[in-house]
KOLFI-795927 format. One record per residue (C-alpha): residue in three letters; z, y, x. Coordinates in Angstrom, 2 decimals, decimal comma, m for minus. Layout:
> residuo:zz:yy:xx
> ALA:Z:Y:X
...
//
This chain:
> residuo:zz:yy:xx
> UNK:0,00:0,00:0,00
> UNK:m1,19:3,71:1,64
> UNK:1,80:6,12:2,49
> UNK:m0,31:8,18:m0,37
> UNK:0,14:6,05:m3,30
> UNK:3,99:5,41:m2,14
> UNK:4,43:8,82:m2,57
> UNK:2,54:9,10:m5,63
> UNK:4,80:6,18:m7,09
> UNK:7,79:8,05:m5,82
> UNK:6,99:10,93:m7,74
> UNK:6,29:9,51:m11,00
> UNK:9,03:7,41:m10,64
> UNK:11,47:10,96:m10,23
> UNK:10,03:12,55:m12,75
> UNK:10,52:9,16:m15,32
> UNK:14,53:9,96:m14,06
> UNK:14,22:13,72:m14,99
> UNK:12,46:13,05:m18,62
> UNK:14,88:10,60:m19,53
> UNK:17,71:11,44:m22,25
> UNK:20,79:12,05:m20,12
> UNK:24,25:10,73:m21,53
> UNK:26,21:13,21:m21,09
> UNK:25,54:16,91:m22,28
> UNK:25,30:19,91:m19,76
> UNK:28,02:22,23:m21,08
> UNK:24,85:25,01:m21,35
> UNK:23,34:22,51:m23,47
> UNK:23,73:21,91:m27,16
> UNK:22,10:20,70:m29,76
> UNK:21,14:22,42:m32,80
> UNK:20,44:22,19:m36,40
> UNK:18,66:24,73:m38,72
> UNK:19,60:25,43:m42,26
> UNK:16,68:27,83:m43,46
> UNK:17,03:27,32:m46,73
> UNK:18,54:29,26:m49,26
> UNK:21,30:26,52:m50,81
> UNK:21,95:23,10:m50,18
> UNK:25,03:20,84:m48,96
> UNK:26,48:20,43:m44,68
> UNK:28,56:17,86:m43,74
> UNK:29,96:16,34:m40,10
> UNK:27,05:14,05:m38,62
> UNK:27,45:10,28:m40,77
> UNK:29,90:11,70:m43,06
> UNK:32,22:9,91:m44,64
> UNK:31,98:8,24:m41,48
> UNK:34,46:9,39:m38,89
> UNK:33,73:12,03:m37,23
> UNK:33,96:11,50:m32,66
> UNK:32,20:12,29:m29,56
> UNK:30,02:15,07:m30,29
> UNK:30,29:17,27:m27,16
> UNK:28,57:20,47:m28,69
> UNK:26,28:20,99:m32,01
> UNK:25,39:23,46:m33,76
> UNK:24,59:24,10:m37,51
> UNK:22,49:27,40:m37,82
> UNK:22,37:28,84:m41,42
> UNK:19,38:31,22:m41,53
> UNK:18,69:33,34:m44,68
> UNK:16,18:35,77:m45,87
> UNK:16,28:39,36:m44,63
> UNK:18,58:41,21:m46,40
> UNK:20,77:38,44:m47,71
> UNK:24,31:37,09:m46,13
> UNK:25,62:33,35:m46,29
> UNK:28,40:31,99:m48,00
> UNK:29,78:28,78:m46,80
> UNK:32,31:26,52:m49,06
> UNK:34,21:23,47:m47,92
> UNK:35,67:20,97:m49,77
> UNK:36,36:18,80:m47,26
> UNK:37,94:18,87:m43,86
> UNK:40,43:17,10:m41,85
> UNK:40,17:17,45:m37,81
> UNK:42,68:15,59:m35,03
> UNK:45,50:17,91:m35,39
> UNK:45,94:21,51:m33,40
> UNK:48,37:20,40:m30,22
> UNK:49,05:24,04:m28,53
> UNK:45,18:23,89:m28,78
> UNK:42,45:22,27:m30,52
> UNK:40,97:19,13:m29,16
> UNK:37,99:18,58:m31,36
> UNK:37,11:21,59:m33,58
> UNK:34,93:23,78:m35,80
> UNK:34,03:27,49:m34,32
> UNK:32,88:30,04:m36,52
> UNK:30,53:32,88:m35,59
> UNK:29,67:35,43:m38,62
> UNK:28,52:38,25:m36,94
> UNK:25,29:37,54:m35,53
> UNK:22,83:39,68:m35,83
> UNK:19,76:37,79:m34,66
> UNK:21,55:33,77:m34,99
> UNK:21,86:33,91:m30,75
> UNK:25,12:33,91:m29,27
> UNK:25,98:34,42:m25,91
> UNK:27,35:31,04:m23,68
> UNK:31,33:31,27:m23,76
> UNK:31,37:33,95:m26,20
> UNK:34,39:34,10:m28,09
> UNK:34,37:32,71:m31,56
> UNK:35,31:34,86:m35,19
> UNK:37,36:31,40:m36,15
> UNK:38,37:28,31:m35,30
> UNK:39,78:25,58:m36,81
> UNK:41,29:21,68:m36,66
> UNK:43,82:19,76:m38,06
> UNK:44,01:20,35:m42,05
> UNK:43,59:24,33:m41,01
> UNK:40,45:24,92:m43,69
> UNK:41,67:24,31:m47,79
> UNK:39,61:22,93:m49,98
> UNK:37,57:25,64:m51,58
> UNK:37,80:28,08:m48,59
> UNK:34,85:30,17:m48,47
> UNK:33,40:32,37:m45,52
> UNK:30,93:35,18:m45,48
> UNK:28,45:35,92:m42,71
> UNK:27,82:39,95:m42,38
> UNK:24,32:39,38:m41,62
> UNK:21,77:36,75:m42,59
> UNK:22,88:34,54:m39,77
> UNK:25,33:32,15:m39,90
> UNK:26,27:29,62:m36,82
> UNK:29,00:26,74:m36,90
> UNK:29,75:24,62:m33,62
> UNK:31,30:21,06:m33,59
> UNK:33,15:19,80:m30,55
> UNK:34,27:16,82:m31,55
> UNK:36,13:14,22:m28,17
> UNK:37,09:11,12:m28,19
> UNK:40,21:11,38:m31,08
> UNK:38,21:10,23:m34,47
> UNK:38,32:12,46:m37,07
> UNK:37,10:12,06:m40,86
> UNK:35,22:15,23:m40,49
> UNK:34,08:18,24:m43,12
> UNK:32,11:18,44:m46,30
> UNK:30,62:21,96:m47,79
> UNK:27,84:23,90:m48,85
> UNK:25,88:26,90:m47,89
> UNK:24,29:29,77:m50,68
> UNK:22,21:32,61:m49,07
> UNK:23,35:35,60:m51,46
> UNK:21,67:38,63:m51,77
> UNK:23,25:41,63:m50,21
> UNK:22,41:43,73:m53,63
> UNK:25,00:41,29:m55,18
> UNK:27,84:43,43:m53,40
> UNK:26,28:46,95:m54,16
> UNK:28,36:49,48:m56,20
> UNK:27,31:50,28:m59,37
> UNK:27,73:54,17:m57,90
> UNK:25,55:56,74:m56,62
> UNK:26,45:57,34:m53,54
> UNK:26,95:61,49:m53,02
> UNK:27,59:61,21:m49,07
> UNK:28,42:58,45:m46,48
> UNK:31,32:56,28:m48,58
> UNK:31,84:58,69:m51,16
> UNK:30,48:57,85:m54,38
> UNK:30,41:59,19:m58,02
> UNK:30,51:56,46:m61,02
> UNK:27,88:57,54:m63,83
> UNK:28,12:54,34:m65,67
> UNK:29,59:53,26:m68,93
> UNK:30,84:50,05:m66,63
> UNK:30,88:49,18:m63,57
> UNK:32,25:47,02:m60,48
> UNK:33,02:49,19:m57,06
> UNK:33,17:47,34:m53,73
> UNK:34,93:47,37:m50,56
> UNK:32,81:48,81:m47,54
> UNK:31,00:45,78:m45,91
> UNK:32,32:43,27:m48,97
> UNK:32,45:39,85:m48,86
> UNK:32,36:40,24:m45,20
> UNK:35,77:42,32:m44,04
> UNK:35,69:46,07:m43,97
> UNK:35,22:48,05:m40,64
> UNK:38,14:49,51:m39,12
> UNK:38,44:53,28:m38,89
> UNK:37,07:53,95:m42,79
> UNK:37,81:56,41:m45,19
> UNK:35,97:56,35:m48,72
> UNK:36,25:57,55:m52,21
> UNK:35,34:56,89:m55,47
> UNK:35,13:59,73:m58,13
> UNK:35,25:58,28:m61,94
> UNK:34,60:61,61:m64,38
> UNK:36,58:62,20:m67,59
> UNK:34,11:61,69:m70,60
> UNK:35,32:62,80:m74,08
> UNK:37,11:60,54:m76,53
> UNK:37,21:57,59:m73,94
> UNK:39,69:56,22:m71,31
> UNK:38,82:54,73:m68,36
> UNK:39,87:51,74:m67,68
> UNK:40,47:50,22:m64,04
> UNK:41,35:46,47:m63,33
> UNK:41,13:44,64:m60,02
> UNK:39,17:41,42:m59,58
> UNK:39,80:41,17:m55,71
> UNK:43,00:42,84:m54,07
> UNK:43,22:42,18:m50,21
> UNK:43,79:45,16:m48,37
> UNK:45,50:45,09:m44,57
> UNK:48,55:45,90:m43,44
> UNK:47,36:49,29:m41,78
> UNK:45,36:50,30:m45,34
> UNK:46,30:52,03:m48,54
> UNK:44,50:52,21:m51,73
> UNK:45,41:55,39:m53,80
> UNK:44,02:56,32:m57,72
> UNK:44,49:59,86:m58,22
> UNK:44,45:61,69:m61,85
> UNK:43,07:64,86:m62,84
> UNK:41,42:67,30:m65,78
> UNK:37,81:67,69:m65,05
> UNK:37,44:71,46:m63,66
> UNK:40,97:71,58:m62,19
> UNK:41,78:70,95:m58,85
> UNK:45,59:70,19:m58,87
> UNK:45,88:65,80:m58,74
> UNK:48,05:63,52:m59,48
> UNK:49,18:60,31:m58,03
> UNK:49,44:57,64:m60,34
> UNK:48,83:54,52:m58,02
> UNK:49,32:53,26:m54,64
> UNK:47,89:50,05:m52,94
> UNK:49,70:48,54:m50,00
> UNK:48,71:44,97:m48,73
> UNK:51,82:43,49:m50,24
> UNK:50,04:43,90:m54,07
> UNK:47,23:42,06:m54,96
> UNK:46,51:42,90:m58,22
> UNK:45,74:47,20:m60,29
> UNK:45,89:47,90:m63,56
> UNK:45,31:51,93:m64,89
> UNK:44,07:53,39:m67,74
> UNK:43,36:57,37:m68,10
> UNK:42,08:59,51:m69,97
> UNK:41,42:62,09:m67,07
> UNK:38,89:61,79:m64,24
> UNK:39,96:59,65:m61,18
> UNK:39,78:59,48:m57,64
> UNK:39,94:56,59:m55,69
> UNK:40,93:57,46:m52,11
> UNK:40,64:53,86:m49,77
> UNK:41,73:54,64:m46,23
> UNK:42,19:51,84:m43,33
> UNK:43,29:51,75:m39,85
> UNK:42,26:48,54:m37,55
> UNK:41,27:45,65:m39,33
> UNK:39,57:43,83:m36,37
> UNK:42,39:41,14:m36,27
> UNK:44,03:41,12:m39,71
> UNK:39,86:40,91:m41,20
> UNK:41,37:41,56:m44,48
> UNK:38,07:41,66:m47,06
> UNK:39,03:44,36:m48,99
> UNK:38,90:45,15:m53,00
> UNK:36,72:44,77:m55,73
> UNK:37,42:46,78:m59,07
> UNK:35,93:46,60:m62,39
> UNK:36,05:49,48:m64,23
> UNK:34,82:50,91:m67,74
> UNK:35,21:53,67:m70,28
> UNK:36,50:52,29:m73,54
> UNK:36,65:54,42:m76,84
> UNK:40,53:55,87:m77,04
> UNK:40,22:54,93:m80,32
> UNK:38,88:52,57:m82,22
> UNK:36,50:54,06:m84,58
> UNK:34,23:53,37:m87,54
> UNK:31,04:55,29:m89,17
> UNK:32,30:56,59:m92,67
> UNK:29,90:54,33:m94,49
> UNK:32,05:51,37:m92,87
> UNK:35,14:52,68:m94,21
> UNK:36,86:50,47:m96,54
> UNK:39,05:51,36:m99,41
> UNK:42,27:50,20:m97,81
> UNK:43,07:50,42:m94,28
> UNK:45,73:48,83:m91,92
> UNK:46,07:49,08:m87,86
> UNK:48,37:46,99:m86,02
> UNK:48,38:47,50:m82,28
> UNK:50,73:46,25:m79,27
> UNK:52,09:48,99:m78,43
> UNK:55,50:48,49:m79,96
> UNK:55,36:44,55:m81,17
> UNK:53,32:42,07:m79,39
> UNK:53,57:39,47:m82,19
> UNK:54,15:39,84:m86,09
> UNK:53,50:38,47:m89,17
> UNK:50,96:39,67:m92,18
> UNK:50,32:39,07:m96,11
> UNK:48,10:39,97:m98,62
> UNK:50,58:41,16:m100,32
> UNK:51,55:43,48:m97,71
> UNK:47,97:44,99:m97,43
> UNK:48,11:45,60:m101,32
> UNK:50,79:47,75:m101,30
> UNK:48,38:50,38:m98,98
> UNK:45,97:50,16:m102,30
> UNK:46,90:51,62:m105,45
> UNK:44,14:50,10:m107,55
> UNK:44,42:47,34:m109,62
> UNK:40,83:46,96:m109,50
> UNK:39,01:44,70:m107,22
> UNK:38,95:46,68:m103,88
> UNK:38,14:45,84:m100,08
> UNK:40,96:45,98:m97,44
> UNK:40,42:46,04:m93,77
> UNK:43,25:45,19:m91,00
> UNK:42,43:45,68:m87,24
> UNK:44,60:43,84:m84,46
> UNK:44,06:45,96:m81,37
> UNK:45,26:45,50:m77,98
> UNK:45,61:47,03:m74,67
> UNK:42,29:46,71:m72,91
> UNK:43,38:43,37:m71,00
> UNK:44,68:41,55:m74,20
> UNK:43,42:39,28:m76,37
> UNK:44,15:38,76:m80,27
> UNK:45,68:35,30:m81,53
> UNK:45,57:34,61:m85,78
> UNK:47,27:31,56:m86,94
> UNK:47,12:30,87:m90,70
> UNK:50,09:29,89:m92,03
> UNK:48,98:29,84:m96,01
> UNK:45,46:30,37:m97,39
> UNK:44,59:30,32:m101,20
> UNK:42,53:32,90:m102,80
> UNK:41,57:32,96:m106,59
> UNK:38,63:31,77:m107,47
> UNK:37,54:31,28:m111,46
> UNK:36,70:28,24:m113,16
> UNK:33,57:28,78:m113,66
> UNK:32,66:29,91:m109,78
> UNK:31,64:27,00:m106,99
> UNK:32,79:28,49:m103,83
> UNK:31,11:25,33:m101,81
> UNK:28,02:26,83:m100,85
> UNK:28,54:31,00:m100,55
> UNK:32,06:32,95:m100,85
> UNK:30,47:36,65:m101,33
> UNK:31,01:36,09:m105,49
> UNK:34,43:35,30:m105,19
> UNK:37,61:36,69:m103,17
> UNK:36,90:36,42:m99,51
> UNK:38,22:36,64:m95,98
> UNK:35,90:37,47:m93,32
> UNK:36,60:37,86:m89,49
> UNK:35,04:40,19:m86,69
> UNK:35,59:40,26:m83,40
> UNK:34,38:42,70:m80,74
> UNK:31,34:41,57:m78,05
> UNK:30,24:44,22:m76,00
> UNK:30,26:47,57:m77,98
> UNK:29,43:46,05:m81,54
> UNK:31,57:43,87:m84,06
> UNK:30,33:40,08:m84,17
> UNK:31,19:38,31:m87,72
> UNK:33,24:34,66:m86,97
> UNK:32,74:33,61:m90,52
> UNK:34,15:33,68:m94,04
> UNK:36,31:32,08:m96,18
> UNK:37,75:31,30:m100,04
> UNK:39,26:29,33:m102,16
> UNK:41,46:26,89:m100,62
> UNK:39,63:26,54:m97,31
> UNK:42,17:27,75:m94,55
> UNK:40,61:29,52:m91,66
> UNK:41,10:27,69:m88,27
> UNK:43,41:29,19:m85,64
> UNK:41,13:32,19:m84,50
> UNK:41,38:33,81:m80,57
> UNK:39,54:36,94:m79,68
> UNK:38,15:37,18:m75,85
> UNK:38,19:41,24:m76,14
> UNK:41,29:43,39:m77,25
> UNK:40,22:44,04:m80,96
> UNK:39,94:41,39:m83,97
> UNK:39,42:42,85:m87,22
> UNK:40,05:41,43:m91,11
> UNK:38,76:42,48:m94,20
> UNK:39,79:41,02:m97,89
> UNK:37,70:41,46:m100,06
> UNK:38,90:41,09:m104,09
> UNK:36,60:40,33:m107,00
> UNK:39,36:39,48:m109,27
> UNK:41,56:42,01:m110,45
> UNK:45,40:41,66:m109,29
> UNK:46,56:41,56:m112,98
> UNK:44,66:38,36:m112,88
> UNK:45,71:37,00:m109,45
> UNK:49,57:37,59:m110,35
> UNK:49,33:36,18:m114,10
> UNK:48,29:32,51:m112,18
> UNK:51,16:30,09:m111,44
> UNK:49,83:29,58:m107,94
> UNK:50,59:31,18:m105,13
> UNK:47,78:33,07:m105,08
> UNK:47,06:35,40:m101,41
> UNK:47,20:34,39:m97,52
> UNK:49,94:34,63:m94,99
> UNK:49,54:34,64:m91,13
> UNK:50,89:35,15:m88,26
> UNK:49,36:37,53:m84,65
> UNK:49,94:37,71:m81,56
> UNK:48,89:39,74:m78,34
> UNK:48,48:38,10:m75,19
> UNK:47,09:38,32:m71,57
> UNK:46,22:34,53:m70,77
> UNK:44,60:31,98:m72,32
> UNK:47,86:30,23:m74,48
> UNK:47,20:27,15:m72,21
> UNK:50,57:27,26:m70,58
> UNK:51,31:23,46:m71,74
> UNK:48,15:22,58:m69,89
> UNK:49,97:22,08:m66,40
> UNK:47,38:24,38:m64,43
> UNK:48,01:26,58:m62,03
> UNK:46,13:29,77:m63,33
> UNK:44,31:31,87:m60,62
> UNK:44,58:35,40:m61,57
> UNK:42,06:36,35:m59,73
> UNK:39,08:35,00:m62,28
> UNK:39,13:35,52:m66,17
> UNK:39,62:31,99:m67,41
> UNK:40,16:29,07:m64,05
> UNK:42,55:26,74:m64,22
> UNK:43,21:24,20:m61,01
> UNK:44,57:20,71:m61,16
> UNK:46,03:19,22:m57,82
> UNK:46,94:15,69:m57,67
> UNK:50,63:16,74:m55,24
> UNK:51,67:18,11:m58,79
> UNK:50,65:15,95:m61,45
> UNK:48,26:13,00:m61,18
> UNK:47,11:12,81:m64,84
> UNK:47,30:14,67:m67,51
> UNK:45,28:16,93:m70,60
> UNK:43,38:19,33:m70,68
> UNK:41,42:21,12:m73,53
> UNK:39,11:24,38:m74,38
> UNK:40,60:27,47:m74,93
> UNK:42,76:28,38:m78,69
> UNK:41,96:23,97:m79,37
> UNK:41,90:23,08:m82,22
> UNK:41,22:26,14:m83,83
> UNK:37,38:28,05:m83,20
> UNK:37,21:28,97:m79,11
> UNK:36,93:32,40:m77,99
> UNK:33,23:33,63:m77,71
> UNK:31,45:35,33:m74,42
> UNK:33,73:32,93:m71,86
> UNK:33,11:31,31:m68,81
> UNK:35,91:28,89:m67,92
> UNK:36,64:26,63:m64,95
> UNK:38,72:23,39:m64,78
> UNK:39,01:22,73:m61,00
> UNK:40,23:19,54:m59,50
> UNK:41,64:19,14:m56,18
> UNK:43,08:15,46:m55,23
> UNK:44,08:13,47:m52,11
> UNK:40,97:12,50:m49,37
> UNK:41,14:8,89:m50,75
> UNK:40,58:10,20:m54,16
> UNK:38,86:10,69:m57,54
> UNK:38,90:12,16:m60,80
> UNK:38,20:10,44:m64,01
> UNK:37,64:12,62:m66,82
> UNK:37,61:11,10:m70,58
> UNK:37,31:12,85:m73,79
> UNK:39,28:12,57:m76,90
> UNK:37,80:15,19:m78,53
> UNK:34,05:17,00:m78,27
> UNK:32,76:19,79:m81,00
> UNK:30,52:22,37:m78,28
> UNK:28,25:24,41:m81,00
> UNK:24,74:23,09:m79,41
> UNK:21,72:20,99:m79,52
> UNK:18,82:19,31:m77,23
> UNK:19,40:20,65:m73,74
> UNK:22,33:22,99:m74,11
> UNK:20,00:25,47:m72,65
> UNK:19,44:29,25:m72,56
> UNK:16,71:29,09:m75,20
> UNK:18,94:27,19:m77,63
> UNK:21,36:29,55:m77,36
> UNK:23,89:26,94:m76,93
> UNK:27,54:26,75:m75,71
> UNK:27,66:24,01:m73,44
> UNK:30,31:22,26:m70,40
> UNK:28,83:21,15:m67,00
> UNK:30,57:19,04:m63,87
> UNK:29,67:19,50:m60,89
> UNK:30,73:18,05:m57,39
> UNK:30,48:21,44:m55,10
> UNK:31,67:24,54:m55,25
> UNK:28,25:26,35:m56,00
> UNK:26,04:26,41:m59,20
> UNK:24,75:23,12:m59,46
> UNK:21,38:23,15:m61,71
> UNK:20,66:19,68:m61,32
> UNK:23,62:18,44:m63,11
> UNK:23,32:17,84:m66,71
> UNK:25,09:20,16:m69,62
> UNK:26,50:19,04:m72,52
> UNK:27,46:19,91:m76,02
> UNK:26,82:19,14:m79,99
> UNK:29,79:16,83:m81,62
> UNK:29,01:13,78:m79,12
> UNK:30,88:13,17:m76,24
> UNK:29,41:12,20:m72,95
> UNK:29,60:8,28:m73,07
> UNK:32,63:7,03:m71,06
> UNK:34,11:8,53:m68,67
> UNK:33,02:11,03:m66,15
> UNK:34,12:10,08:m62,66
> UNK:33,47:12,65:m59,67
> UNK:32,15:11,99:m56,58
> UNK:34,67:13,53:m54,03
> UNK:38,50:14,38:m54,30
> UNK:36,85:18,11:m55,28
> UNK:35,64:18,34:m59,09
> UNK:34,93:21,68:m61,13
> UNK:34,47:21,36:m64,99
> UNK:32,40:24,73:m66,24
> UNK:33,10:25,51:m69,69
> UNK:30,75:28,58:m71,08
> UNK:30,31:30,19:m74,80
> UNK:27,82:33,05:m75,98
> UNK:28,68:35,39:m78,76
> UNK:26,79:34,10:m81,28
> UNK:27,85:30,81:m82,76
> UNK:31,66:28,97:m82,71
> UNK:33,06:25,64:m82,76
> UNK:36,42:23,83:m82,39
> UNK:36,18:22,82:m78,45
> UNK:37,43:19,49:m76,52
> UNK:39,96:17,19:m75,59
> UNK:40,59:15,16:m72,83
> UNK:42,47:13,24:m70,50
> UNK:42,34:13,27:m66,36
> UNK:43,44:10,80:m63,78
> UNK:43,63:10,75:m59,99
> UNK:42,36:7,37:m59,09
> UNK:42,16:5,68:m55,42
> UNK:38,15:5,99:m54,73
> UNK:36,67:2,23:m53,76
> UNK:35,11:2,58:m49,88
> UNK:32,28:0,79:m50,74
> UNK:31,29:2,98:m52,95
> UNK:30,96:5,85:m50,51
> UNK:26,73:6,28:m49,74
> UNK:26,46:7,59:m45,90
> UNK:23,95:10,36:m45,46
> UNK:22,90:10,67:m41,91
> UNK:22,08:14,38:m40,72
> UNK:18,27:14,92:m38,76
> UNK:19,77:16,64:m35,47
> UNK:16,85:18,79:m33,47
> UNK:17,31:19,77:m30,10
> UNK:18,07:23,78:m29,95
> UNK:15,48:26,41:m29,20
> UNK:17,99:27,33:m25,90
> UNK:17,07:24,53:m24,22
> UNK:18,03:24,83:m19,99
> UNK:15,32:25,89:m17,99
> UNK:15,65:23,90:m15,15
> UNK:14,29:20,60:m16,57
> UNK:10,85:22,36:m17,09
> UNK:10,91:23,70:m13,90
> UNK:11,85:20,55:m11,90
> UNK:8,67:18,99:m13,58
> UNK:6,69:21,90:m12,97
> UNK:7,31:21,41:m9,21
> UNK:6,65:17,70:m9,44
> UNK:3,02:18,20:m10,96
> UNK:1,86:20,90:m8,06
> UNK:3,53:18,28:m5,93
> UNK:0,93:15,93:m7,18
> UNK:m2,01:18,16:m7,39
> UNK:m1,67:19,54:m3,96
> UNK:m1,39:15,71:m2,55
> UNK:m4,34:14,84:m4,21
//
């Protein structure tokens, strides 16, 4: 064999050793994969198997310009933190262009049991990067899933008059935090003028309360055209929730030091002007009027023959009786008697407008939205409003000479009550006050139990969106099985039915694969989630009503073998080291210059 073709075998055989998959991973190196979509689902590589001896990977979330990322886990469970971490997850949310530099210092990081179930995380741009180190210790790993969100989502409904000071000009409206999801800058100073409008009262509540420890969140009051304020309310980080109504313009003065550490994520508020009174158009007025409000009695009782003394006909007339509230309450009616005349000769099975009648209205939006109407001997269910105003009107055909000359007890009798939650308190569910209507189930409290639709078994609330949330041991699932099912619906519980309708879904995003229910059948047997995480959506319109569910839940010990293994596609990362190409580089001019 020549010296030539030695060398030439040499060579090849060198650069075979270069091309060749190495073991072990330079610590420059790591591998990369790329989420450039705008939703989906994440998980450790061969989750649910365990999770060991990945030196360095990382997930890169890219979404469209002008969008951030959200990422939710509902899974995670790392070797424990020892002084340090040992195998961990490093969060960087601030990247501009998804490059980091090597060794640059993480926004989080996390092992052990450090992220909850549910946890979400914002990126500030459309870049997103998570890296796994995972060593030797195994680990069952982490479970979540990604939504690019657009940054127009966060925008406050506010013209903005100069750099963070804004003016509202809308009859409602949600204000955000600079920078919000993502935390607010240090250094800031911003303000938020609401303007006094005539005959209404504007009406402030928090939805999100996290200011910092060096922040303050102040609502000042004042007469439009003065310039003398008042302070009325004052935000440290210690309270986490606002409520203020006024009738006077108002300022809202936020105002933070560093938040670079602390990377508190600020406030949002929800505010709107609602009329100061409650009132009709004269051709709406009735003949007999009564308004019962919570200022001074929160609960009470009512007849009809308490509303006729406020009439002194004896002639058929119309009485109306408003329940209102304080802007954040809602309006319960419980029936305790129901029997209105009706003559012998009238059949109240079909229509009650002939006869004497009940009708009910509650308030959706800015108009009044009729529940339905009743006579004879049919009581009206248990009725809940989901605004602050419920109104009654009795309407008599018969004269009350005739209604009092009957033996029977002829007339209605109920009882009200204001409230701020949902009545559900025998439900066993922690309530976050942070959302309208979510209730959360963890299996460390109670590992079965009910749970039912809001004002069961009487008519549920209209315009709701409710949440039943389900949190149970790694090693377990929920079973879900209904007693009771009456969801006013048909065909696909869709939009263009205009149907009411509960969905279940295994993530913490909307899921628009999944199925919806409603009508009077019940899903057949019993729904079982995938994952100790399960969220039950419950959502009405304000058109049509119906009586709601009833079920039971369990926390059951989830079979292994039932557990699918989906096995992530892992590219190699666009920073790949330059010295491999250049080593083979060299090898080929090697070649070409011997030969």
């Amino acid at each position: 064999m020549s010296a030539s073709l030695e060398q030439l075998l040499l060579l090849l055989l060198l650069l075979i050793l270069l091309l060749k998959p190495s073991d072990s991973t330079s610590e420059h190196e790591c591998k990369c994969v790329l989420f450039n979509v705008t939703s989906g689902n994440f998980q450790s590589p061969e989750f649910p198997a365990p999770l060991e001896g990945v030196p360095c990977l990382f997930y890169h979330f890219q979404a469209p310009p002008d969008h951030i990322i959200r990422l939710t886990f509902d899974v995670f469970q790392m070797p424990p933190r020892i002084g340090v971490c040992s195998s961990s997850i490093m969060l960087f949310d601030h990247s501009t262009d998804g490059l980091i530099e090597f060794g640059e210092r993480s926004d989080f990081e996390f092992c052990g049991k450090e992220i909850s179930s549910g946890r979400q995380f914002f990126s500030k741009e459309q870049h997103f990067l998570l890296q796994i180190t995972s060593g030797k210790e195994v680990a069952r790993g982490f479970r979540g899933s990604f939504l690019a969100i657009p940054k127009k989502n966060f925008t406050s409904d506010a013209v903005e008059m100069a750099e963070c000071s804004y003016r509202v000009e809308k009859q409602k409206a949600i204000i955000y935090s600079p920078q919000y999801p993502y935390y607010y800058p240090s250094k800031v100073n911003c303000t938020y003028h609401i303007p006094q409008r005539k005959g209404f009262q504007i009406v402030i509540n928090s939805i999100v309360m996290d200011i910092g420890r060096d922040a303050i969140l102040q609502i000042f009051e004042s007469v439009e055209g003065k310039f003398e304020k008042r302070l009325i309310e004052m935000v440290t980080s210690v309270q986490k929730s606002i409520y203020v109504s006024s009738t006077s313009s108002l300022l809202i003065y936020f105002s933070a030091g560093n938040n670079d550490v602390e990377r508190a994520v600020g406030f949002v508020i929800e505010l709107q002007y609602s009329n100061a009174v409650w009132s009709q158009s004269p051709e709406a007025a009735s003949e007999c009027q009564l308004n019962i409000n919570s200022e001074n009695f929160k609960e009470g009782q009512l007849s009809s023959d308490k509303i006729g003394r406020f009439t002194s006909s004896s002639l058929p007339t119309k009485c109306q009786i408003s329940l209102q509230g304080y802007p954040n309450e809602k309006i319960s009616v419980k029936f305790t008697h129901f029997n209105l005349y009706v003559p012998d000769n009238k059949n109240v099975t079909k229509r009650c407008t002939e006869v004497d009648n009940l009708s009910a209205d509650v308030r959706v939006g800015s108009r009044l939205s009729r529940i339905d109407e009743w006579c004879g001997k049919r009581t009206p269910p248990n009725l809940m409003s989901s605004s602050n105003l419920l109104q009654l009107e009795y309407n008599t055909k018969s004269s009350k000479a005739i209604r009092e000359s009957t033996n029977d007890d002829i007339g209605f009798r109920l009882e009200y009550k204001f409230h701020t939650d949902w009545n559900m308190a025998n439900m066993k569910a922690k309530v976050d006050k942070r959302k309208e209507c979510r209730f959360s189930f963890n299996s460390s409290e109670h590992t079965n139990g009910k749970l039912w639709s809001a004002n069961y078994p009487g008519l549920y609330p209209r315009n709701i969106y409710c949440e039943y949330i389900f949190h149970g041991r790694n090693d377990q699932v929920v079973h879900i099985h209904f007693e009771y099912f009456d969801i006013e619906g048909f065909n696909q519980c869709d939009e263009t039915t205009q149907s009411d309708y509960i969905l279940f879904s295994n993530y913490q995003t909307h899921d628009r694969t999944n199925r919806r229910f409603c009508g009077k059948t019940a899903p057949k047997g019993p729904i079982l989630s995938e994952s100790n995480y399960f969220r039950m959506i419950f959502s009405t319109n304000d058109i049509f009503d119906a009586t709601g569910f009833y079920a039971h839940y369990q926390f059951i010990t989830q079979e292994k073998s039932q557990i699918s293994r989906v096995k992530l596609t892992i590219s190699t990362s666009n920073r790949l080291h330059s010295s491999s190409f250049s080593s083979i580089f060299v090898i080929f001019f090697m070649i070409f210059f011997l030969f």
